[in-house]
BALOTI-532323 format. One record per residue: residue number from 1; residue in three letters; x, y, z of N, C-alpha, C, CB in turn. Coordinates in steps of 0.1 Angstrom, whole numbers, plus 5000, padded with zeros to 4 digits. Atoms other than C-alpha are relative to their C-alpha. Glycine has a CB too. Example, Ala and Ser with C-alpha at 12.3 -4.5 7.8 and 13.67 -1.06 7.14 Angstrom:
residues 2
+------+------+------+------+------+------+------+------+------+------+------+------+------+------+
! resi ! resn !  nxx !  nyy !  nzz ! caxx ! cayy ! cazz !  cxx !  cyy !  czz ! cbxx ! cbyy ! cbzz !
+------+------+------+------+------+------+------+------+------+------+------+------+------+------+
!    1 !  ALA ! 5009 ! 4988 ! 5000 ! 5123 ! 4955 ! 5078 ! 5009 ! 5012 ! 5000 ! 4990 ! 5000 ! 5012 !
!    2 !  SER ! 4991 ! 4989 ! 5000 ! 5137 ! 4989 ! 5071 ! 4992 ! 5011 ! 5008 ! 5004 ! 5005 ! 4986 !
+------+------+------+------+------+------+------+------+------+------+------+------+------+------+
END
This chain:
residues 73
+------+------+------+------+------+------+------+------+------+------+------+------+------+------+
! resi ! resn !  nxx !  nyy !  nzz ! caxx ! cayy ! cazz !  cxx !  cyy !  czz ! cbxx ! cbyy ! cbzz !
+------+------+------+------+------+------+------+------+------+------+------+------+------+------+
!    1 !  UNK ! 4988 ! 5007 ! 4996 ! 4867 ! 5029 ! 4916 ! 5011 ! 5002 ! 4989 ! 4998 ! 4986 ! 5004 !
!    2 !  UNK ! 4989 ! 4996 ! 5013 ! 4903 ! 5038 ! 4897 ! 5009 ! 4987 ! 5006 ! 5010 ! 5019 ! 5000 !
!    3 !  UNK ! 4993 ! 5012 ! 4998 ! 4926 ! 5009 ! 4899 ! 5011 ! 5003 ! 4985 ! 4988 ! 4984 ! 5000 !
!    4 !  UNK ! 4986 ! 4998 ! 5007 ! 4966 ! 5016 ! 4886 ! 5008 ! 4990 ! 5004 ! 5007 ! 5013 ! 5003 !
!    5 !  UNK ! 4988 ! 5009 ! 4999 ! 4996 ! 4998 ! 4883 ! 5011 ! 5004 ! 4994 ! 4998 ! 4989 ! 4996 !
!    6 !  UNK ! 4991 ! 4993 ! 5004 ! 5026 ! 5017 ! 4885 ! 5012 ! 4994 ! 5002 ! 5000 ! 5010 ! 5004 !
!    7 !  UNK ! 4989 ! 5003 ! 5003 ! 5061 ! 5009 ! 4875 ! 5012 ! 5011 ! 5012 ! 5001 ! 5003 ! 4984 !
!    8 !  UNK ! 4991 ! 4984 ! 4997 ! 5090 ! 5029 ! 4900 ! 5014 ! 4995 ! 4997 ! 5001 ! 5007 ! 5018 !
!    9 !  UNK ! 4983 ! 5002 ! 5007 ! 5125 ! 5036 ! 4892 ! 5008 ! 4992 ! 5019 ! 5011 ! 5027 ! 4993 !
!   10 !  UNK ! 4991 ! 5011 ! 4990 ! 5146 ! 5011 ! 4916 ! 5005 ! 5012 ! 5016 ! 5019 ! 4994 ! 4988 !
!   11 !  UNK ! 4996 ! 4996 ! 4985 ! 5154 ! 5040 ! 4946 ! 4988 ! 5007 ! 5002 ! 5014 ! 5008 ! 5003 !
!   12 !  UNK ! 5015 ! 4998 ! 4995 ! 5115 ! 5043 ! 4953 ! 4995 ! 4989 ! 4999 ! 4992 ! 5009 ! 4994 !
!   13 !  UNK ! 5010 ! 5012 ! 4994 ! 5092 ! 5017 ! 4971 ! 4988 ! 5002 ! 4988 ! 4994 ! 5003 ! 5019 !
!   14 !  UNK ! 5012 ! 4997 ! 5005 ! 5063 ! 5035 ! 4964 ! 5000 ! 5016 ! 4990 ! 4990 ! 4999 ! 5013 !
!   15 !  UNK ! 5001 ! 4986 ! 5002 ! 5050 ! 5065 ! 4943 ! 5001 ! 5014 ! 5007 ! 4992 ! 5001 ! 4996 !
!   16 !  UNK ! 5001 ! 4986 ! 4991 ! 5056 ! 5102 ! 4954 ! 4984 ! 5004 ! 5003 ! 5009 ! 5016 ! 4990 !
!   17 !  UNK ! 5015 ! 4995 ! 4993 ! 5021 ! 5109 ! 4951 ! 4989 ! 4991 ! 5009 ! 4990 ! 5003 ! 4986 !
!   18 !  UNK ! 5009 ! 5009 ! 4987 ! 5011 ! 5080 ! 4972 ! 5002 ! 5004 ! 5017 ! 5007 ! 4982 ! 5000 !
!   19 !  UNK ! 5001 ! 4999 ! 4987 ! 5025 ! 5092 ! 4997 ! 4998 ! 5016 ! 5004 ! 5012 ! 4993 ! 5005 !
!   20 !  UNK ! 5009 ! 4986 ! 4998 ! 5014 ! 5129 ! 4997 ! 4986 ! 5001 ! 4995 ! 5007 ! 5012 ! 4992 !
!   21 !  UNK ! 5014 ! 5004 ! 4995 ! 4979 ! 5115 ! 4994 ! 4998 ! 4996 ! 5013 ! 4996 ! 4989 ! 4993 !
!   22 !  UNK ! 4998 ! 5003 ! 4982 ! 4984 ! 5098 ! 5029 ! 5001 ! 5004 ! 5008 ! 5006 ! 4995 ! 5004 !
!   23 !  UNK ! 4998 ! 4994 ! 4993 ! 5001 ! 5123 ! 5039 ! 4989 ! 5012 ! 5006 ! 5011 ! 5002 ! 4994 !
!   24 !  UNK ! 5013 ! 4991 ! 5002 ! 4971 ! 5147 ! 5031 ! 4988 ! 4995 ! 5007 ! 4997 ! 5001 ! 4986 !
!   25 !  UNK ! 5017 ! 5005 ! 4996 ! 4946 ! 5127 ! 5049 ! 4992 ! 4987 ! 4994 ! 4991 ! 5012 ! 4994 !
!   26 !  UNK ! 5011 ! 5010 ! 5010 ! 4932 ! 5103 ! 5021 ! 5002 ! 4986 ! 5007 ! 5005 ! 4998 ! 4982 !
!   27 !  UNK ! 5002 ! 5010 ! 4999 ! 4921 ! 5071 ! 5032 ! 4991 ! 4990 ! 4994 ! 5000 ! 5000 ! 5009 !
!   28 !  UNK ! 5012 ! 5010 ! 5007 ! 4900 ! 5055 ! 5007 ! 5006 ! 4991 ! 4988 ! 4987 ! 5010 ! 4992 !
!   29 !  UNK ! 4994 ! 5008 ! 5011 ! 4933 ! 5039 ! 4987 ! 5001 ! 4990 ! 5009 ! 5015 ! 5005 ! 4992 !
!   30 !  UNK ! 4992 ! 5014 ! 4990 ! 4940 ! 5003 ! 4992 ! 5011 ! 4997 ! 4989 ! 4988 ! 4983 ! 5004 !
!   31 !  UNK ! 4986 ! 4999 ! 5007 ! 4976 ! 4996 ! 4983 ! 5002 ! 4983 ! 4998 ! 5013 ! 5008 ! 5010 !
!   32 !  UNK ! 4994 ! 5014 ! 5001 ! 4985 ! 4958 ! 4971 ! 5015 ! 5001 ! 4993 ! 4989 ! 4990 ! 4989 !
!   33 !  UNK ! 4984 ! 5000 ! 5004 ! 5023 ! 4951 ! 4972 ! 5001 ! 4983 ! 4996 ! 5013 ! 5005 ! 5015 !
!   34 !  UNK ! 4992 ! 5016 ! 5005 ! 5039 ! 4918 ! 4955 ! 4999 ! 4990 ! 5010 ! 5017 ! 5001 ! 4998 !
!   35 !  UNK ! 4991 ! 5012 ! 4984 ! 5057 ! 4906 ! 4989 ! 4996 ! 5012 ! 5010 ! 5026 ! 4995 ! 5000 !
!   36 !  UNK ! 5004 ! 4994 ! 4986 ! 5054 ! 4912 ! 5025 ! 5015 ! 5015 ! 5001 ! 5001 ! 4984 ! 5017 !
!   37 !  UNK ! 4991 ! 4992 ! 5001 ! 5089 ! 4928 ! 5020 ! 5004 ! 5012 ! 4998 ! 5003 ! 4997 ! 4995 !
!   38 !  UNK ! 5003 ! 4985 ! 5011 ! 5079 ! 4957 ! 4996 ! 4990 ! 5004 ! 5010 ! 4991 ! 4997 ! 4981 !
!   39 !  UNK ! 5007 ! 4991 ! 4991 ! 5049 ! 4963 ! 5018 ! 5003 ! 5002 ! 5016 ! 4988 ! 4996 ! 4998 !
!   40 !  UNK ! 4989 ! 4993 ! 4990 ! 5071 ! 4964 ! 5050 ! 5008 ! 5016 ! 4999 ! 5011 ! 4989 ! 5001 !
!   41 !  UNK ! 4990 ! 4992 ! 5006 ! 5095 ! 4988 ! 5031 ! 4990 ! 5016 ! 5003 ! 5003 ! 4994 ! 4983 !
!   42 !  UNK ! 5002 ! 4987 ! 5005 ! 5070 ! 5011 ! 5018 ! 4990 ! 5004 ! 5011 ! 4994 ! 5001 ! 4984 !
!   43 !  UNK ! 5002 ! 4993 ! 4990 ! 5052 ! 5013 ! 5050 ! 5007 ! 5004 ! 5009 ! 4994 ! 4996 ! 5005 !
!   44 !  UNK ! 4991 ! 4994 ! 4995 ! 5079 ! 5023 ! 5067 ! 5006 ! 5015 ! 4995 ! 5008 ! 4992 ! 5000 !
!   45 !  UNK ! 4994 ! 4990 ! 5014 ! 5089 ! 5048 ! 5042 ! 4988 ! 5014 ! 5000 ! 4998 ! 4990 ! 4981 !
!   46 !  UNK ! 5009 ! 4993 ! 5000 ! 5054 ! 5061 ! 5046 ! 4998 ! 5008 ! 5010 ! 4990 ! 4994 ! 4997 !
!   47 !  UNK ! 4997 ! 4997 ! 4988 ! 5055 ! 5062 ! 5084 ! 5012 ! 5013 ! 5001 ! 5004 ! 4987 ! 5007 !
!   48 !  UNK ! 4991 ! 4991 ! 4999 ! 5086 ! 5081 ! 5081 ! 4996 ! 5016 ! 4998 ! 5010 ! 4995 ! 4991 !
!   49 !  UNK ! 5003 ! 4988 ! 5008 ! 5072 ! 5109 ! 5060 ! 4987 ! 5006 ! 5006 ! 4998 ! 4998 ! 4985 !
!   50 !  UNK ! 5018 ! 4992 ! 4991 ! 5035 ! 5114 ! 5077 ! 5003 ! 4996 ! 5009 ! 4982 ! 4996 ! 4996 !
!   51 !  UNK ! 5000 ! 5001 ! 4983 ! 5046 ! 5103 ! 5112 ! 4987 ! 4986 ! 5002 ! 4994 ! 5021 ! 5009 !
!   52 !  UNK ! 5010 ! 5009 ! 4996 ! 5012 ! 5075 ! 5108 ! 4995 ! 4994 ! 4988 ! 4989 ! 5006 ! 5008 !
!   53 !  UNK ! 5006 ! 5005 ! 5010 ! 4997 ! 5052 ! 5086 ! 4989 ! 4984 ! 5004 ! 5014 ! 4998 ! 4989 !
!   54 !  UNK ! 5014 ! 5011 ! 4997 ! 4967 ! 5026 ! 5083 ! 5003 ! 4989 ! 4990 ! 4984 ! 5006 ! 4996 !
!   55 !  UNK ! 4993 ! 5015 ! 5001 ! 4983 ! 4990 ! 5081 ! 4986 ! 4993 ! 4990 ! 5002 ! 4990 ! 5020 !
!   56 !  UNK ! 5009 ! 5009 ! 5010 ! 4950 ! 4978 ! 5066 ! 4995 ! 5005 ! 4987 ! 4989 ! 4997 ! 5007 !
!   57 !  UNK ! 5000 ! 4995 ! 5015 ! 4949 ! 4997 ! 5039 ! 5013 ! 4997 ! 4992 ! 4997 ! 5014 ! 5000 !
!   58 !  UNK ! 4992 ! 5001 ! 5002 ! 4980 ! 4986 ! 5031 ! 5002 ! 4982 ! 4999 ! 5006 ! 5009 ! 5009 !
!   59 !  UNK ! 5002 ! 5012 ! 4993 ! 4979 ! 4946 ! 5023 ! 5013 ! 4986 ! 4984 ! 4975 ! 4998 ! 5002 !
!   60 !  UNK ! 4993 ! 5008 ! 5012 ! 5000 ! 4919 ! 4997 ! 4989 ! 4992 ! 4991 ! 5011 ! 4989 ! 5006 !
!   61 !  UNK ! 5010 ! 5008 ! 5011 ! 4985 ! 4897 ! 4966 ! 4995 ! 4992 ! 5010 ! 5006 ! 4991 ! 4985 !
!   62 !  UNK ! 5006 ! 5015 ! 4996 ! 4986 ! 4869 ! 4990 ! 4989 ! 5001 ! 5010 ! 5012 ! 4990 ! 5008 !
!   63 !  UNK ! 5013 ! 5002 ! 4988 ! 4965 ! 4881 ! 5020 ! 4992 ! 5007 ! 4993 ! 5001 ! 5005 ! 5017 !
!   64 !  UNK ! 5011 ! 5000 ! 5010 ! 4942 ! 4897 ! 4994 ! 4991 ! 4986 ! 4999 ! 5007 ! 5002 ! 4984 !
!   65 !  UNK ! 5007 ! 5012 ! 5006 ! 4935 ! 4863 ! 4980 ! 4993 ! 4993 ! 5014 ! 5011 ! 4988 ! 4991 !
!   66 !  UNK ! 5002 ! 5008 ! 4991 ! 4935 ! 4847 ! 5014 ! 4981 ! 5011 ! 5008 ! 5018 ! 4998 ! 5010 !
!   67 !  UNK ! 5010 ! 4995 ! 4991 ! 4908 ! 4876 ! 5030 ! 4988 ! 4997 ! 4990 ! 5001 ! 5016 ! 5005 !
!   68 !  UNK ! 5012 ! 4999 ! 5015 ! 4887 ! 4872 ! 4992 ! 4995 ! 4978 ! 5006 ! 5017 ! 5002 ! 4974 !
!   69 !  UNK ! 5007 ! 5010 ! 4999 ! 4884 ! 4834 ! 4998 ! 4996 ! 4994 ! 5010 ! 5004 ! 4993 ! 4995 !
!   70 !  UNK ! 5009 ! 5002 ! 4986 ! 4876 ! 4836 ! 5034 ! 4983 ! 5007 ! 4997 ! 5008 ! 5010 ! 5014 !
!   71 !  UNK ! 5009 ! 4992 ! 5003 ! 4847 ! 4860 ! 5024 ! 4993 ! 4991 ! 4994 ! 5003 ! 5011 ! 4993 !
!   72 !  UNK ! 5011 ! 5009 ! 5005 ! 4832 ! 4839 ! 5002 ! 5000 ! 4984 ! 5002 ! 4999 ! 5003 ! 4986 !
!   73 !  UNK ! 5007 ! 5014 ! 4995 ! 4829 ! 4808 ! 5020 ! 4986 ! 5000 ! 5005 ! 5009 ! 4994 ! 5013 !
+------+------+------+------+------+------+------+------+------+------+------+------+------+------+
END
C-alpha cells in the first residue's frame, strides 16, 4: 500500500496523474478529499476527462471515519 498527500497549485482539484491513472483503467486508488465540495469538483473534473468514474473509490475524511466506526462496531 503507497499512501501520498499532495499539495496542487489553486487551478487544479486533483493531480494530472490521478487522473490519467483513471483514465487508464486503474482502480485500486482510493481518493480522500477534505470536503464533499472538493470531492464533488474533482469528480466531475474526472468524469469530464474519462467520460466514467467509481464514486466509491472516491470518498471524504468524514465518511471515511463514519464507514471506519461502523466497521468496527
Amino acid at each position: 500500500m503507497n499512501i501520498t498527500v499532495e499539495a496542487c497549485p489553486p487551478e487544479y482539484i486533483i493531480p494530472s496523474w490521478l487522473i490519467a491513472e483513471v483514465a487508464n483503467g486503474r482502480d485500486d486508488l482510493l481518493v480522500i478529499y477534505p470536503n464533499e465540495t472538493t470531492r464533488s469538483a474533482a469528480m466531475k473534473s474526472i468524469l469530464r476527462k474519462t467520460g466514467t468514474v467509481d464514486s466509491s473509490r472516491h470518498t471524504t475524511l468524514q465518511r471515511l471515519v463514519k464507514a471506519l466506526a461502523i466497521d468496527f462496531r
